[in-house]
N, C-alpha and C positions, 0 to 999 in steps of 0.2 A: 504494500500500500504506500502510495506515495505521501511523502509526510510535507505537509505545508511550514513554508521556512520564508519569512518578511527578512528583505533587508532593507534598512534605515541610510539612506544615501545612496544618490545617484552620479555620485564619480567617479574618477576609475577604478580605484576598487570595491566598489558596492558594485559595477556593472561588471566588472570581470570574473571576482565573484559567484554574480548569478548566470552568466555563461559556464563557468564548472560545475554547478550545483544542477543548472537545468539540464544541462547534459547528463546526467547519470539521473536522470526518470524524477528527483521533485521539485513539487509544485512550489514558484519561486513568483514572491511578487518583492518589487524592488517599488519602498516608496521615496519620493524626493518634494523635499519641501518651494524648492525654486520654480519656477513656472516658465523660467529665461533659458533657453536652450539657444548664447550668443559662442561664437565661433571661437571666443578666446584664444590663448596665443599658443605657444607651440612647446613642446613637450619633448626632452630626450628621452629613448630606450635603448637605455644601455644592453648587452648582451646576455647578461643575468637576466633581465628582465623581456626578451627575446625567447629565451628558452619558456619560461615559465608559459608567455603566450603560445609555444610550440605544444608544449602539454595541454593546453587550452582550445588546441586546435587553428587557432587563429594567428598564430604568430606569419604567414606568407603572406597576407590581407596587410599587416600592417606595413612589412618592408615595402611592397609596393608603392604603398601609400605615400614614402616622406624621403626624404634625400639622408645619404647616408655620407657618414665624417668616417675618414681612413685614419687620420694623424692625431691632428691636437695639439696646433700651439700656442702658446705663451706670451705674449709683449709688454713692454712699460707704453705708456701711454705715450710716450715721443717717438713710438716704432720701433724701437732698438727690443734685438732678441732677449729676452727669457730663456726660451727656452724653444728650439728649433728642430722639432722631430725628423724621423724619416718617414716619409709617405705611406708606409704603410705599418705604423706605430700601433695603433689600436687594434686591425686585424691578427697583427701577428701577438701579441700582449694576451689579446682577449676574447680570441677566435671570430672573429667578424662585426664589420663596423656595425658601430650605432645608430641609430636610424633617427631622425626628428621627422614631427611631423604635427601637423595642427593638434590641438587638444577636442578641435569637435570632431572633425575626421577618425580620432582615437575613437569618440567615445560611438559615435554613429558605424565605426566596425562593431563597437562592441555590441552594441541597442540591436544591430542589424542581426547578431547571431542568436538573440534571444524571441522564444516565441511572442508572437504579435501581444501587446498589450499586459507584459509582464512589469513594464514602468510607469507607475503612476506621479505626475504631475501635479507640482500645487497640494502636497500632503503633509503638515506639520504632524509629526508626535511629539507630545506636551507632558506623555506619562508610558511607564513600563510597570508590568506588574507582575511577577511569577506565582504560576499557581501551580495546581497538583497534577496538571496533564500539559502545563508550556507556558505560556506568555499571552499575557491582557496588552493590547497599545489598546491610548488611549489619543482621538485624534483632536487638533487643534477648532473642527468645526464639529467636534463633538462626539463623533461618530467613534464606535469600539471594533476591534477586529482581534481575534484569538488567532495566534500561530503554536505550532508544536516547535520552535525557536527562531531566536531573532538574531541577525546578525548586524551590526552597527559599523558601516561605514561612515559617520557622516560628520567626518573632521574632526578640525582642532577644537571647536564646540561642543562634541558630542552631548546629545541628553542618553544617548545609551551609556557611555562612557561614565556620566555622573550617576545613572543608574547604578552601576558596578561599585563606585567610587567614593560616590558622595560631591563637595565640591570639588574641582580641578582646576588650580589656579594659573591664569594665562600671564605672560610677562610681556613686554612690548621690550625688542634686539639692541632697539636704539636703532635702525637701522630701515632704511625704507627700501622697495625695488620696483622698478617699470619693466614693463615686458612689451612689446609687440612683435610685428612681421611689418616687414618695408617687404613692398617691389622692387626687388633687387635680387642683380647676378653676383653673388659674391664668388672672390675667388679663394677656392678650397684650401689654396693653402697657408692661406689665414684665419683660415676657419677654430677658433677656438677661444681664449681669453686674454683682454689686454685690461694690466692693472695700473689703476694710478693710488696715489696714498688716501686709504680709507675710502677707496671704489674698485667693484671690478664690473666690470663690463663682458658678456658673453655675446658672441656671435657664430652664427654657423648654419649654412644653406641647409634651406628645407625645400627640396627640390630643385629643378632649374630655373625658376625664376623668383624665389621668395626664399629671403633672410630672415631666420628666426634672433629676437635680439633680447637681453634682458641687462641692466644696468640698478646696481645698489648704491647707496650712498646714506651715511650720518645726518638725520634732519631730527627733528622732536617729533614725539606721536600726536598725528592727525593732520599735520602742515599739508596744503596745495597749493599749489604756485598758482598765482592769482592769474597770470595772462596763458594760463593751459599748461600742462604738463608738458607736451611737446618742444614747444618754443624753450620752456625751462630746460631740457635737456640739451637740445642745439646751440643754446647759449652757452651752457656750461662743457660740452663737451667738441665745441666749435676749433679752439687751438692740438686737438688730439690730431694724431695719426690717423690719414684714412684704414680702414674702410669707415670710422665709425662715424663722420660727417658725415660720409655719400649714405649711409645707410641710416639715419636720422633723417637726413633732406627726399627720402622715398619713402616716407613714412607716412601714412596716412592716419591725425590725430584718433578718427574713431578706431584704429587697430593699436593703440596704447591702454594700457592696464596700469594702475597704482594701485599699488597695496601694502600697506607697516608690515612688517613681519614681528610676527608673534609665535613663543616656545611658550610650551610647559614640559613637565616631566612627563616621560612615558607613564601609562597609568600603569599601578600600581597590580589590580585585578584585569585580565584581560575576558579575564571566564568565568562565570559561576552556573555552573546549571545547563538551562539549555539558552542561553545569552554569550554571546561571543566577539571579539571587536577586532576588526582589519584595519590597515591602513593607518591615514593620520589619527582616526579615535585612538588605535591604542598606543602608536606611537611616534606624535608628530616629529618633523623633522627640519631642521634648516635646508636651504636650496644648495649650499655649496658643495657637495660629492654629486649632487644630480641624482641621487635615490629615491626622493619621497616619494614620486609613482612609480616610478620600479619595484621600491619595496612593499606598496600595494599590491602590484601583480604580482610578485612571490608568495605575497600570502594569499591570494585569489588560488594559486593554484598548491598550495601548502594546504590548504582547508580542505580542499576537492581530495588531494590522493589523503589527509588522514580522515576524511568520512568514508571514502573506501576502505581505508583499514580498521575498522570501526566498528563495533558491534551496535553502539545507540550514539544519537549528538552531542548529548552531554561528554561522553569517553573522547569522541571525536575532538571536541573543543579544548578537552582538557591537553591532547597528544597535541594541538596546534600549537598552544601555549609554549608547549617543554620546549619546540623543536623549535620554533621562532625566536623565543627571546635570546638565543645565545647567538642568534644570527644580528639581529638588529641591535642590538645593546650596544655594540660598538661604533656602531654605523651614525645614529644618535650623537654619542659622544663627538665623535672625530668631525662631525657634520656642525655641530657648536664650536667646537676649537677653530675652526676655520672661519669660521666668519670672527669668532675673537681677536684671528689676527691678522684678518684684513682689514678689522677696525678699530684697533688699537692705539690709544693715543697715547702723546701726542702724532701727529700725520709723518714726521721724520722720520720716527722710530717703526711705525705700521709700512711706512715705506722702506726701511732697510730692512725690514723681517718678510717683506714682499719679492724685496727683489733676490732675497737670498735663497731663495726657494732652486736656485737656476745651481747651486752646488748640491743638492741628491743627485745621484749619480743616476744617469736615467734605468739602467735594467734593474735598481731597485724600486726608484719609482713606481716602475711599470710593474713588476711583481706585486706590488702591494693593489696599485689598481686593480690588477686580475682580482687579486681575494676580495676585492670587494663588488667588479662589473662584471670577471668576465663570464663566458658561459660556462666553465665548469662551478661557479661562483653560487651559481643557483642547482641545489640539490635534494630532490625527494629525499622522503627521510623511508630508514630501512621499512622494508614489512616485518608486521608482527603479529602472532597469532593472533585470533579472537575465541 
């Protein structure tokens, strides 16, 4: 009998999630509070996070979809090397490049592999409640729906999360980031990050004709620049090294994002019962490794094979727990330390720690990346009897 399982969030790991769960026979509704389904900006998948799509089925859908980075380099804001790979750095590091590609094109792979009318639209849950056969929601327009469990995709907010928790306290980085896609041919072999003190800036073709771009920088929480974000970034990053002019000046304001960036701690419970939490609920993460949705599809497809090895959800949930947290715990850490010291004050000293990064010798660098990107990086956990 197939057991009805709500997930709480419609991002990429609530949808990827219900791609592995609905593929092995249950009944999966995915609700999401937002009603805005805009194109937002664009999204790495590193190779760890490839495979797990491969188990998911899905992983060729998405290559196609987005342009892929071989190398990965490095610059100080005046153009001068960091750090100056060989062209095919990443493939041979990490067993094949990373792909970018839009975040709606991600998710509309995903929406597209699940059966018709599994994501509902405009759904707040307001309350969770466990009882003696699964889970009360309780929804924002009033309405109640029983699952046999629930799974909590739905961010750094989570109410599944607090459910588990209790409160979970949010901190604001000090640190804000813009993201968009310019129309633009960039050229590949720039394709990577250029740092200036207490900013880094990424860039890197997604496709042949669209630059996906994202830029940090030290402001107080809540600031916007009064004559549009845009123009604010053109001005400030106007004396840089191309490419990041020309790919500013092919920007089109409505394709720019602002948003603070805000930590908490991984939550603490990630399971109890037949409740369970993916993704940024259970453990958000800084932008700088480029993990936070990757390490959502890990767990999209980490949930999937331990409910196969599984005799009931609750066991399931608990086996997802063990085998995750030893995975991401560090990932977490290392993902804060990095942005600590690219925004380390005073800006001298965040800049000599910036640019010193160019003495790791790169095949240890690169070993290290693997343990964290590449595709052996991402691995089922053994089978176990039931």
């Amino acid at each position: 009998m197939a057991r009805r399982i709500t997930i709480v969030g419609a991002g990429i790991a609530g949808l990827a999630t219900a791609v592995g769960l609905q593929r092995r026979g249950d009944e999966i509704t995915v609700v999401e509070r937002r009603a805005d389904t805009s194109p937002g900006a664009g999204i790495s998948i590193w190779p760890n996070a490839l495979a797990a799509l491969d188990f998911l089925g899905i992983g060729d859908a998405v290559r196609a979809a987005g342009g892929r980075i071989t190398a990965g380099a490095v610059r100080w804001h005046d153009g001068s090397w960091l750090r100056r790979p060989a062209p095919e750095r990443i493939v041979n590091a990490l067993g094949e490049p990373l792909v970018v590609v839009r975040r709606s094109v991600l998710r509309d792979i995903l929406t597209e592999a699940l059966a018709p009318g599994t994501v509902e639209y405009g759904r707040t849950v307001d309350e969770l409640t466990t009882t003696t056969d699964g889970v009360r929601l309780q929804f924002s327009d009033g309405t109640v729906r029983t699952a046999d469990a629930v799974i909590g995709a739905d961010g750094i907010h989570s109410v599944v999360a607090r459910h588990l928790n209790g409160p979970l306290r949010e901190r604001y980085t000090g640190y804000t980031a813009w993201r968009g896609v310019a129309s633009f041919a960039m050229d590949p072999v720039l394709s990577g990050v250029t740092l200036g003190p207490g900013v880094e800036t990424g860039h890197v073709p997604m496709g042949p004709e669209l630059t996906y771009w994202f830029t940090t920088e030290r402001v107080p929480e809540g600031r916007r620049a009064p004559d549009g974000e845009l123009d604010y970034l053109r001005d400030k990053r106007a004396q840089w090294a191309d490419p990041i002019p020309a790919i500013l000046a092919a920007t089109a304001p409505e394709n720019v994002l602002r948003d603070d960036l805000y930590d908490r701690r991984p939550a603490r419970h990630w399971a109890r019962g037949p409740v369970v939490l993916v993704g940024d609920a259970a453990h958000p993460m800084r932008p700088h490794l480029g993990q936070g949705g990757c390490q959502g599809l890990e767990d999209a497809a980490i949930l999937a094979a331990c409910i196969d090895q599984s005799a009931d959800l609750p066991s399931a949930f608990a086996r997802f727990v063990a085998v995750r947290r030893p995975r991401v715990k560090p990932l977490v850490r290392e993902s804060a330390r990095v942005g600590q010291v690219l925004n380390v004050r005073p800006d001298f000293l965040g800049a000599a720690i910036s640019r010193a990064t160019v003495l790791i010798p790169e095949p240890l660098l690169m070993r290290h990346m693997a343990s964290i990107a590449g595709r052996s990086a991402f691995a089922l956990p053994p089978p176990q009897s039931r």
